[in-house]
C-alpha positions as CSV (number, residue, x, y, z in Angstrom):
1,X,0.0,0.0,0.0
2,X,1.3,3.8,-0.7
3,X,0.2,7.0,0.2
4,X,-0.5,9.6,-2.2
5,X,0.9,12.7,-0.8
6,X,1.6,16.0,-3.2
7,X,5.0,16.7,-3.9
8,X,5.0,20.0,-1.8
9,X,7.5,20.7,0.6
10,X,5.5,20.0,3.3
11,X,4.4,16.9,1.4
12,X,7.8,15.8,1.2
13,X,8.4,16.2,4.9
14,X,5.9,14.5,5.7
15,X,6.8,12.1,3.4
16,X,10.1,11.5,4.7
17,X,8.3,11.0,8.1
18,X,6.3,8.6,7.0
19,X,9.0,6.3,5.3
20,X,10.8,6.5,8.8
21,X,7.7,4.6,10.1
22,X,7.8,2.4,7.5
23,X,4.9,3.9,5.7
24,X,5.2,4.0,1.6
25,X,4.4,6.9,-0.2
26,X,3.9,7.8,-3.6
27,X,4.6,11.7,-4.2
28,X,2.3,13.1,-6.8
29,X,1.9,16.4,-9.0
30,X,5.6,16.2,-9.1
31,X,6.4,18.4,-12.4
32,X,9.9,19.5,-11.7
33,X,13.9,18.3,-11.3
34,X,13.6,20.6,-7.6
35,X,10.9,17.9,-6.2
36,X,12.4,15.1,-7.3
37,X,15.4,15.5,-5.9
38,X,14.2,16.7,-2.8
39,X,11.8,13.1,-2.8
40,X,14.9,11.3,-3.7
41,X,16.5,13.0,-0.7
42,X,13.4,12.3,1.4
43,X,13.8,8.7,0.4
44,X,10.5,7.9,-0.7
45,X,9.2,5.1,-2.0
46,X,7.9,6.1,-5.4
47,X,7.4,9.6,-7.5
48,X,4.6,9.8,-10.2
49,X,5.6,12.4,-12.2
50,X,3.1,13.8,-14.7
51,X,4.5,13.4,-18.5
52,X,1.1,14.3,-20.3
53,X,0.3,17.6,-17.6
54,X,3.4,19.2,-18.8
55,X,3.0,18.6,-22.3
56,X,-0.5,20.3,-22.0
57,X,1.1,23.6,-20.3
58,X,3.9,23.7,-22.4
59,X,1.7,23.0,-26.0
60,X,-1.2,25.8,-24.5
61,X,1.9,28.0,-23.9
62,X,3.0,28.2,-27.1
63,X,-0.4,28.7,-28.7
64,X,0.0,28.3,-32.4
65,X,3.8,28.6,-32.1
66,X,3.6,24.7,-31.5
67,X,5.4,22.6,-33.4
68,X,4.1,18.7,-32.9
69,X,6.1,17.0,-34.2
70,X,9.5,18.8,-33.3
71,X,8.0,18.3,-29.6
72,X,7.6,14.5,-29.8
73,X,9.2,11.3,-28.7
74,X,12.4,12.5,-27.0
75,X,11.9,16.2,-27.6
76,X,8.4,16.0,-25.6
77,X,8.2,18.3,-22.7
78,X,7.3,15.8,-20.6
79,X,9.6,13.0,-21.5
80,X,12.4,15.3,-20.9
81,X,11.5,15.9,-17.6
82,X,10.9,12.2,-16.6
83,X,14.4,11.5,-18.6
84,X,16.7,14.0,-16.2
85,X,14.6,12.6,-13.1
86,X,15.5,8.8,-13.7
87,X,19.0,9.4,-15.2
88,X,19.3,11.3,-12.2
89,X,18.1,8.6,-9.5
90,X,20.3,6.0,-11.4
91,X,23.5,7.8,-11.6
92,X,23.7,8.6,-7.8
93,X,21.5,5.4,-6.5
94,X,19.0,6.7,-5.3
95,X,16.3,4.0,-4.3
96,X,12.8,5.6,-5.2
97,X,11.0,4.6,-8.2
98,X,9.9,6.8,-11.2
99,X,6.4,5.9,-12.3
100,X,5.9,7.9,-15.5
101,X,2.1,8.5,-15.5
102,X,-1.1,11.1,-17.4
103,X,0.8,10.2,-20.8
104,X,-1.4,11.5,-23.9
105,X,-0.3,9.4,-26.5
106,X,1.8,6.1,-27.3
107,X,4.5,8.2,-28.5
108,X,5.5,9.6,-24.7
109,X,5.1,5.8,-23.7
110,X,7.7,4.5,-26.1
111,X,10.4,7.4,-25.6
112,X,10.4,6.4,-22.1
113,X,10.3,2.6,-22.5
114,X,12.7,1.2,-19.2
115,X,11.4,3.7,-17.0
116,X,11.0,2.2,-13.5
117,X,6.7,1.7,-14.0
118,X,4.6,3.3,-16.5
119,X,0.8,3.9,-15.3
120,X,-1.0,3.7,-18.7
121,X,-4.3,4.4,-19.9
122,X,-6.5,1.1,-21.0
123,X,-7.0,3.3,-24.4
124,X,-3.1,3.9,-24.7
125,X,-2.3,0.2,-24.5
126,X,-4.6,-1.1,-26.7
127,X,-3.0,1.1,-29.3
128,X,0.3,-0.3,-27.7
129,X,-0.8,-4.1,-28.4
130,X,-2.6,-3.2,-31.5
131,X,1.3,-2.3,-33.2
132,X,3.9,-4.3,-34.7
133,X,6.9,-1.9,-34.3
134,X,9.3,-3.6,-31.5
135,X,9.2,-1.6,-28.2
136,X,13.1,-1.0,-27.5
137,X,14.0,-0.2,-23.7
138,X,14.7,3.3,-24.1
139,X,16.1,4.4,-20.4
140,X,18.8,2.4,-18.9
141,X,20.3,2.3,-15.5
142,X,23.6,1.5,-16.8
143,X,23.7,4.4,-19.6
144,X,22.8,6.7,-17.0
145,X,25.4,5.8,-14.7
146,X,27.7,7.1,-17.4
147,X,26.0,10.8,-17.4
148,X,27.8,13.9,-16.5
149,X,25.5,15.5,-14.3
150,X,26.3,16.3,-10.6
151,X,24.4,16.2,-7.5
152,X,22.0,18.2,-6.3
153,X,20.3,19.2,-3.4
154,X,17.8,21.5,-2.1
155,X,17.0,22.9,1.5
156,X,13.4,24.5,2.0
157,X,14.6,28.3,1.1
158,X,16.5,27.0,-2.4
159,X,13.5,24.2,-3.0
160,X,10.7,27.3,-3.4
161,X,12.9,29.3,-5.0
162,X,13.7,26.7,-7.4
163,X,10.1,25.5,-7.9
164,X,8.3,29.7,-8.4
165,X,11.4,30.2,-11.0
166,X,9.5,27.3,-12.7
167,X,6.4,28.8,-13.4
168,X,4.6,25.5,-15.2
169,X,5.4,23.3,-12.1
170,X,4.0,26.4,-9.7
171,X,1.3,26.6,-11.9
172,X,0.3,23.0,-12.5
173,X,1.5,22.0,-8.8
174,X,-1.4,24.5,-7.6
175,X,-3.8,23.5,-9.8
176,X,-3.2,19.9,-8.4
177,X,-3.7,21.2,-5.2
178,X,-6.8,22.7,-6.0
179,X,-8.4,20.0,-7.7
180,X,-7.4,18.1,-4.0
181,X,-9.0,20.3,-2.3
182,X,-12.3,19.8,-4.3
183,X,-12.3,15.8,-3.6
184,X,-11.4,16.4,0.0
185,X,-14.6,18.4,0.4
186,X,-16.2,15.3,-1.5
187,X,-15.2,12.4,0.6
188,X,-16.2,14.8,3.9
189,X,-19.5,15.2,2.5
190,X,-19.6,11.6,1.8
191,X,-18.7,10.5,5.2
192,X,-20.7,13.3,6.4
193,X,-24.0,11.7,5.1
194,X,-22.9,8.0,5.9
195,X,-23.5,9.2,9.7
């Protein structure tokens, strides 16, 4: 069992408490390098970062500036961002798991084919089965041990600072939090009239 807890900094902290106990978590609206780190840090069991979110803010950003296909595959938004987090966890060890999930088309599922888990869509992977095309592993621990990247890490002050200079992970990060908010109010109402 794993507890879905947003990737906040008072998430994470809580988080990190939770582990201690011996209670799994699963950090969620995670849409930046800052969080994950500070998850990997926190050692948590698993991240869920949101490949198809950040595609969305990036293509609405650019309006009819976007290119589709130049953003694709490898050069999709969110890919990227799911790329630097595992590379990252594999070149320094790190122990949590990168779930890749809310993908918006086969072609993000592919480019990130050897991620850790993939949480895919019953609509996605019937176009999956329905191909012929071989489905080559795509990340690899081993490949990213050779990276030249260095380590990171991020106190509270440098975490928000690093998260607002992001403004599609402040932006899709309180959205998440919003949209919580609204199911929280649910289930109470819920429980409220099961009494």
């Amino acid at each position: 069992m794993l507890i879905k807890v947003a990737a906040t900094w008072e998430g994470i902290q809580a988080a990190r408490a939770l582990q201690r106990e011996g209670i799994h978590c699963n950090l969620t609206l995670l849409f930046s390098f800052c969080q994950a780190v500070a998850c990997g840090d926190a050692e948590v069991t698993l991240i869920s970062p949101f490949v198809g979110r950040i595609y969305d803010w990036y293509k609405k950003a650019a309006g009819a500036k976007w290119d589709e296909a130049a953003n694709a595959g490898v050069n999709d938004p969110g890919v990227k961002s799911v790329t630097q987090i595992y590379a990252y966890y594999k070149k320094f060890d790190i122990g949590t798991e990168v779930m890749g999930a809310s993908f918006r088309n086969v072609g993000q599922i592919v480019a990130l084919a050897g991620c850790d888990l993939l949480t895919i869509s019953p609509e996605l992977l019937a176009q999956l089965q329905a191909s012929d095309a071989p489905l080559e592993r795509r990340l690899d621990p081993q490949a990213s041990k050779a990276q030249c990247t260095h380590a990171e890490t991020y106190g509270e002050a440098a975490f928000r600072y690093a998260l607002n200079e992001d403004a599609m992970a402040t932006e899709k990060l309180a959205e998440g939090i919003r949209a919580f908010a609204v199911d929280a109010a649910k289930l109470d109402a819920m429980i409220e009239a099961m009494k």
